[in-house]
N, C-alpha and C positions, 0 to 999 in steps of 0.2 A: 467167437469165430465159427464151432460148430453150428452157431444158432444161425449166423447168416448162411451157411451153407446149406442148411434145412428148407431153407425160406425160398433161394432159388433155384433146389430141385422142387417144389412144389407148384404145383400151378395153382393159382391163384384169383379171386375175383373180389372185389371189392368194391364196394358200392358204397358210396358218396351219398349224403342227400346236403342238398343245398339249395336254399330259399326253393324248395317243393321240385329240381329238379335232379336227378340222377344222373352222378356223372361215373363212368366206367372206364377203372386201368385193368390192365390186363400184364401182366409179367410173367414170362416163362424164360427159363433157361436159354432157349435158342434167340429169343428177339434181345434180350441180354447181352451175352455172347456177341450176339451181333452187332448189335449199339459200342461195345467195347471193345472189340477191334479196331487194330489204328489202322488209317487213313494214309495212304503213300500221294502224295500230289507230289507232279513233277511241274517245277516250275520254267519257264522259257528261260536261257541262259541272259545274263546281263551284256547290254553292247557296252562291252570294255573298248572297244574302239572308238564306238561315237563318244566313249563318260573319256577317254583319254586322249581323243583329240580336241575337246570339250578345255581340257584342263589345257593344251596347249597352245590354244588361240589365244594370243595376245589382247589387252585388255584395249578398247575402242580409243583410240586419238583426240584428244580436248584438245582446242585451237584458241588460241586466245589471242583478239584484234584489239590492237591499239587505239586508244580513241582519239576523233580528229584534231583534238586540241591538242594532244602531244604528237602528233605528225607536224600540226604545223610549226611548232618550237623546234623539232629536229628541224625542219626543211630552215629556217628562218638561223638556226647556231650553226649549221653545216651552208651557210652563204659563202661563196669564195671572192675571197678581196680580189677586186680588178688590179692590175700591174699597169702603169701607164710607161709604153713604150716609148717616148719622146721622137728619136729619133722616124722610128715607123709611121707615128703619127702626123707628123711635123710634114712626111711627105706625101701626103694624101690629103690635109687641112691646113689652113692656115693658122696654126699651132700662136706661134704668137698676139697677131689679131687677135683669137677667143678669148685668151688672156686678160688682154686688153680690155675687153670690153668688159667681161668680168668682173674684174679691178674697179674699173670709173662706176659701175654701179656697187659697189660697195663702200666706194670714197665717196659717192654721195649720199649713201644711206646715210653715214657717218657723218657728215656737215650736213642732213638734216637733222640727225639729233641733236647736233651743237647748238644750230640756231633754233631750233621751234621748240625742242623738250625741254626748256629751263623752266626749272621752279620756281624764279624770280626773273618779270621782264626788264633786263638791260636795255642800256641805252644802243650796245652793243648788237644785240639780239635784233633789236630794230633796224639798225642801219643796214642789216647783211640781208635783210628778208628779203628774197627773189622778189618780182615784179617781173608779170609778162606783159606787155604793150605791143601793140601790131606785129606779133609775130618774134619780139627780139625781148631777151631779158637782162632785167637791169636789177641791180641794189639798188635799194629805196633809199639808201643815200646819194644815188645821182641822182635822182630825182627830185629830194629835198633834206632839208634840213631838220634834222634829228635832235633835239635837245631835252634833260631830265627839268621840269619847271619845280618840282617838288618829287621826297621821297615818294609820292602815289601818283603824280600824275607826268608823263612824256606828252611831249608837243611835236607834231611835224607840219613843218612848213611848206603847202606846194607852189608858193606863188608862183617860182618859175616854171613849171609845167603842170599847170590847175586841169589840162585836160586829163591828165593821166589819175584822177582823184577818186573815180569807180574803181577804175582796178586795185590801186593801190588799199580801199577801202576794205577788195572785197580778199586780196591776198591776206590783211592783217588778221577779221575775221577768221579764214580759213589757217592758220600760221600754228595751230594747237597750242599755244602759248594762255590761251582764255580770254583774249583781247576784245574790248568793245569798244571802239572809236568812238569819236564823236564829232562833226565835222559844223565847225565855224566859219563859212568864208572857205579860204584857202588853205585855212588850219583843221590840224586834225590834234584831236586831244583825248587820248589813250589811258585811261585810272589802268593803275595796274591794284592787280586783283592781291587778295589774302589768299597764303597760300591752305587751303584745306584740300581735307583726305578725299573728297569728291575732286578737285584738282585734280589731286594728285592720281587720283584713278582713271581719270579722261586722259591726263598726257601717258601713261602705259598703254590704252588702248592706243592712243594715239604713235606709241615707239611701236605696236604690232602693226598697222597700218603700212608703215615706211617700211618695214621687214616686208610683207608683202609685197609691195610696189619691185624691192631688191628683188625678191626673189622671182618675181613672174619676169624680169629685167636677165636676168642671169637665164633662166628657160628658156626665153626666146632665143636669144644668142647660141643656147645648145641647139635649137631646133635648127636656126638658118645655117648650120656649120652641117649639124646631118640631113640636112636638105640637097645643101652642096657638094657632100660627101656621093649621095645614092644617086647625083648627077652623072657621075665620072662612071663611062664606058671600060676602062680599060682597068678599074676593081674590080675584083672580082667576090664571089659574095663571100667569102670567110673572111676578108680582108674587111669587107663594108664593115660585118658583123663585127666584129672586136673591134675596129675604128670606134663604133658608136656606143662599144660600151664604154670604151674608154672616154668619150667625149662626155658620156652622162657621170662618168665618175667623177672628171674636172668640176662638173658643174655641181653636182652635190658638196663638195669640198665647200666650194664658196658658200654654198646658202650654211650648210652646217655655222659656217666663219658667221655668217651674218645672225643665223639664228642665236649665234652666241653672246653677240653683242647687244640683242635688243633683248634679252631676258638681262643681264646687267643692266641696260637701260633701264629695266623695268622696276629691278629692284633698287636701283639707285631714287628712283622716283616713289615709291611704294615707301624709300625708309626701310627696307628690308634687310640694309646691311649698313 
């Protein structure tokens, strides 16, 4: 301790040689002294304000958008079932009529499945097949005579109305049944076909077909009803408006009825069940 205390009351020089140049400290007491005196630095106060309004701003808002495939499932399970008013309705359309008309095309979808979609052509099947002639339709048993000559082949006879032989030719053709006539004279003579799964896959296309024909049959009948409907001056439009939902509501009833039957048609024909 004494020793360093010797050292800087003394002044001092000392001379350094390094790689040939002279480097010079110098220590005394006062630059000492001086060097080791502490340093007072004031520093600027911290904004506790802005650091503590800082801490009490709320953290930023994350927003999260549904995507549009589950909007349209909401919009599509949140559909509200139409209520059919009868009475309200009945007196603004002719509620019966639509019915009606309805109805007969679905009673015909239905006998055409009967007669055209058989997996096996009867004697039966043949007799009832529509025929259109000048404008007027007949069974092809008034026109002729229907008979089974053999398990594979049917004979029809037109002798009494030989003119009517195109059409009837070309109804049995078109009948979806698979039918290829063949015409003798006055006679037509019809192989009935085996039944295979190409068959049986044309008379399906063929039950959609007839669903079709129903369904654009049923449309129409809702169109000329809201046609008739946005005629009438003295509805007024909330009345029109719920009239014709309710008129498309009737109408889809029916096709659903019908779409229901030609998928059973379908699998009845397919062997599906």
């Amino acid at each position: 301790m004494l020793r360093i205390t010797a050292l800087l009351r003394a002044a001092s020089f000392t001379a350094l040689e390094s790689n040939g140049s002279t480097i010079v400290r110098a220590f005394t007491k006062r630059s000492i002294c001086t060097t080791l005196r502490p340093i007072r630095c004031e520093l600027p106060p911290a904004p506790v304000a802005s650091l503590t309004a800082a801490k009490l701003q709320p953290p930023p808002t994350v927003r999260h958008y549904a995507k549009g495939k589950d909007k349209k499932k909401d919009k599509k399970g949140a559909a509200a079932k139409v209520q059919i008013n009868e009475e309200q309705l009945g007196g603004l359309i002719d509620l019966d009529g639509l019915r009606t008309q309805m109805e007969k095309s679905l009673a015909a979808m239905k006998d055409d499945y009967v007669k055209n979609l058989s997996l096996r052509s009867t004697t039966g099947s043949i007799e009832t097949l529509r025929i259109t002639y000048e404008g007027k339709d007949y069974q092809l048993q008034e026109l002729g005579q229907v008979v089974r000559k053999n398990p594979k082949t049917l004979v029809v006879n037109l002798v009494a109305f030989p003119q009517t032989i195109p059409v009837v030719l070309q109804a049995i053709q078109r009948s979806g049944m698979n039918l290829n006539p063949q015409q003798d004279g006055t006679t037509l003579f019809i192989p009935v076909p085996k039944v295979t799964r190409e068959h049986r896959e044309g008379l399906a296309k063929n039950a959609k077909v007839l669903f079709i024909k129903c369904r654009d049959r049923i449309k129409d009948a809702q169109n000329q009803s809201i046609k008739k409907l946005k005629k009438q001056s003295n509805v007024s439009e909330d009345e029109a408006f719920q009239a014709q939902a309710q008129i498309t509501a009737i109408a889809d009833g029916f096709v659903k009825e019908a779409e229901k039957l030609m998928e059973l048609k379908q699998a009845e024909l397919l062997g599906d069940k």
